[in-house]
C-alpha positions, 0 to 999 in steps of 0.5 A: 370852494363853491358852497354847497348850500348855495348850488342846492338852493340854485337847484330847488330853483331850477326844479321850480321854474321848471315846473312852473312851466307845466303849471301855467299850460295847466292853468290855462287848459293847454298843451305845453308848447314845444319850445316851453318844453326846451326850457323845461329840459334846459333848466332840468338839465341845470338841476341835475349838473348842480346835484352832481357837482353838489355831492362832488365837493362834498366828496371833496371835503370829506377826503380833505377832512380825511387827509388832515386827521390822517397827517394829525395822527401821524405827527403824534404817533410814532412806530406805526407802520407805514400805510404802504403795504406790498405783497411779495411774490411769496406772499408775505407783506414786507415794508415799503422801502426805495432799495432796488429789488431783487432781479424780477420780485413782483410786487404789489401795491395794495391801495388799502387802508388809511393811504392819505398821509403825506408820507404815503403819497410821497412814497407811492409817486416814487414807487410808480415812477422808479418802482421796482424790477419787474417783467411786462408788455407798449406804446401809450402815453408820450409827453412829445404827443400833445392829445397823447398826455403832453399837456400835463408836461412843461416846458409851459406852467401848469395847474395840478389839476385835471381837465376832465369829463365828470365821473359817473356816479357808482354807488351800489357798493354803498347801498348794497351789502358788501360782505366780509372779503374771501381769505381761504375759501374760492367762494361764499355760499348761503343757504337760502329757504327758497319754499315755506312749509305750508300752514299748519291744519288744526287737529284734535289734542292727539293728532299731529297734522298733515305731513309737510312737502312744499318746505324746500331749501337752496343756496346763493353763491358768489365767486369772486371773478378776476378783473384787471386794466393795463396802462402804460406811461411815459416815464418822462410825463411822470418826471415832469407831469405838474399832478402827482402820478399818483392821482394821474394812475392811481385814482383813474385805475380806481375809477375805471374799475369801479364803473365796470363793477357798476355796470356789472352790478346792474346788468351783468349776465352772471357768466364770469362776473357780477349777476346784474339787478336788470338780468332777467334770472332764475339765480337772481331777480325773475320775471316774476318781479317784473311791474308793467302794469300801469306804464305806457309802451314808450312812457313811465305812468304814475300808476305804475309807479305805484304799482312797483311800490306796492308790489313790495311788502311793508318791510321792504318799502320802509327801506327801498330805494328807487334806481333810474337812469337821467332820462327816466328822472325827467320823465318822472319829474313831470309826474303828478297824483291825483291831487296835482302835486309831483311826486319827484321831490328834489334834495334840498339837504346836504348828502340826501338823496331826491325822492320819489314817492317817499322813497330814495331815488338814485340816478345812474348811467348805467341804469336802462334807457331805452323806452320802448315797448316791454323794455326794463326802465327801473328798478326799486328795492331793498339792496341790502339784498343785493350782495358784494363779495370780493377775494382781492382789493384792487392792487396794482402791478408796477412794471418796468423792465420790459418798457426800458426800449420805450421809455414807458412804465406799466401799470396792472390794476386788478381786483377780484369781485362777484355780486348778486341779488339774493332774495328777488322778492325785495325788489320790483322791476319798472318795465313798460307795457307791451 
């Protein structure tokens, strides 16, 4: 395994030689020229893959450290139940077990909990590759189809590993507020103080002051909203796929539905799913937080960075956090105060984030990228404010019967999740001018 310490030195690296290109057309009074710029971008491009592949091998580790305290714990504990749990049709959990089921009994996997030992991936590859009876629907993974999922197959040897594109980066799950999950209830409501009362008047010793009209009251709600993927696999590539189908299923029904809530969580419409952060809405974040002032048409300004960050009050800037996408990052990158110095400071610490203005920064695919006139390019805010409940944890559906004609297993994966921003005047929108 790289060191990480090692990829965050060859970033602050790249960051430097990028910079130092702006700074020489500074020193001698000239524009940077066009291919000073590609090598800008190029070694900025560089900065960003390090960073990400910085926090993938920490991601890494924390889950190996996780594997070996969980294969620790279950050496010296004894009657434990296993960390496999299904849900029944009725209801009721039942143990895990390799008995051939009833007949057409559904059964859940809940993918919950300490689900890290040996014993439990063990028995989730049996599940998913001879599980139990079930009812379902073609034609999608084969082995005798190269492009198709072949290449995980013998006859040749292979590495158990997965040749793949990097996984986005999902994060609002981490810096937001996820609430306790919905047991009886179809949704959660909170009262919101929507107006203040207005000031107190002074008045003499036996007087009562003025009667008060403005104070009024509201609510938030979140309702969880169902969200499901269908896969289906071929039984002989799980037979023979070098991975087990556990990380092949499992992990990317996971990572496919975990995009989808980021997306949602950003730019949702609130119809049927999460009330997204650039959602322009009266329910969640008006045009009223929207900061323009200061930017360009087609470019973010540092006046109007500094415009966001003071259009929110003390006790939100001392735990905001900044949201960008990548091409507005290396827009910011370029930016300089009054003094010459850059205001995007790149992390130089293990699990730290960049910074900007002093404030965490977060990139994300998801964020707007679109620079033109009157456009949204970012956001900063408190996002504690912004809520997550959800009713169902991702589960998923084995399903066999129905494919025994085609050789195939099905997958249902499902999760029921709603989200939204419930107090707007903890966050400010970066918008360009018009």
């Amino acid at each position: 395994m790289k060191d990480i310490k090692v990829l965050l030195e060859k970033r602050a690296k790249c960051v430097a030689d990028a910079r130092a290109i702006y700074d020489l057309a500074t020193a001698e009074n000239r524009e940077v020229l066009a291919e000073e710029k590609l090598q800008f971008d190029a070694f900025m491009k560089e900065a960003g893959e390090l960073k990400v592949s910085a926090d993938e091998i920490q991601a890494d580790q924390k889950r190996l450290d996780s594997l070996g305290e969980a294969e620790n714990d279950l050496s010296t504990s004894r009657g434990r139940q296993t960390d496999l749990q299904m849900e029944s049709r009725s209801g009721e959990p039942v143990i895990f077990n390799l008995k051939p089921s009833i007949a057409g009994d559904v059964r859940n996997v809940v993918i919950a909990g300490p689900t890290a030992s040996k014993d439990y991936r063990t028995m989730f590859n049996n599940y998913l590759i001879n599980g139990e009876r079930a009812n379902g629907v073609q034609a999608a993974l084969q082995t005798d189809s190269d492009t198709a999922g072949g290449y995980l197959s013998p006859p040749i040897q292979f590495m158990a590993e997965l040749i793949k594109a990097v996984d986005n980066l999902v994060f609002m799950r981490q810096i937001g507020r996820v609430l306790p999950p919905l047991t009886t209830a179809d949704s959660l409501g909170a009262p919101s103080l929507d107006n203040d009362p207005a000031d107190p008047t002074w008045t003499s010793e036996l007087l009562i002051g003025n009667e008060d009209s403005t104070m009024t009251f509201g609510k938030r709600e979140l309702r969880p909203h169902p969200l499901a993927q269908f896969i289906k696999v071929s039984k002989t590539l799980l037979r023979r796929a070098s991975m087990g189908p556990d990380a092949i299923v499992r992990d990317r029904l996971a990572y496919k539905i975990g995009v989808v809530m980021e997306n949602a969580y950003l730019n949702g419409s609130g119809a049927n799913q999460p009330l997204g952060i650039f959602t322009a809405s009266d329910n969640g974040i008006s045009t009223s937080r929207d900061i323009a002032t200061g930017n360009a048409a087609t470019s973010i300004a540092f006046d109007g960075l500094k415009e966001a960050e003071y259009a929110l009050k003390a006790q939100y800037r001392r735990v905001a956090s900044w949201l960008f996408h990548r091409d507005a990052i290396k827009q910011i990158s370029k930016l300089k105060d009054g003094e010459g110095r850059y205001i995007w400071q790149p992390s130089v610490q293990i699990g730290q984030p960049d910074r900007l203005l002093n404030m965490s920064i977060y990139e994300s695919e998801y964020a707007p990228n679109t620079f033109t006139a009157s456009q949204y390019v970012g956001i900063l805010g408190d996002f504690s404010k912004y809520w997550i409940v959800d009713a169902l944890t991702m589960t998923i559906q084995v399903l066999l019967e129905l494919f025994a004609a085609t050789n195939q297993n099905g997958y249902i994966s499902r999760v029921e999740s709603d989200g939204m921003p419930v107090l707007e005047e903890a966050f400010a929108r970066v918008k360009l001018g018009a």
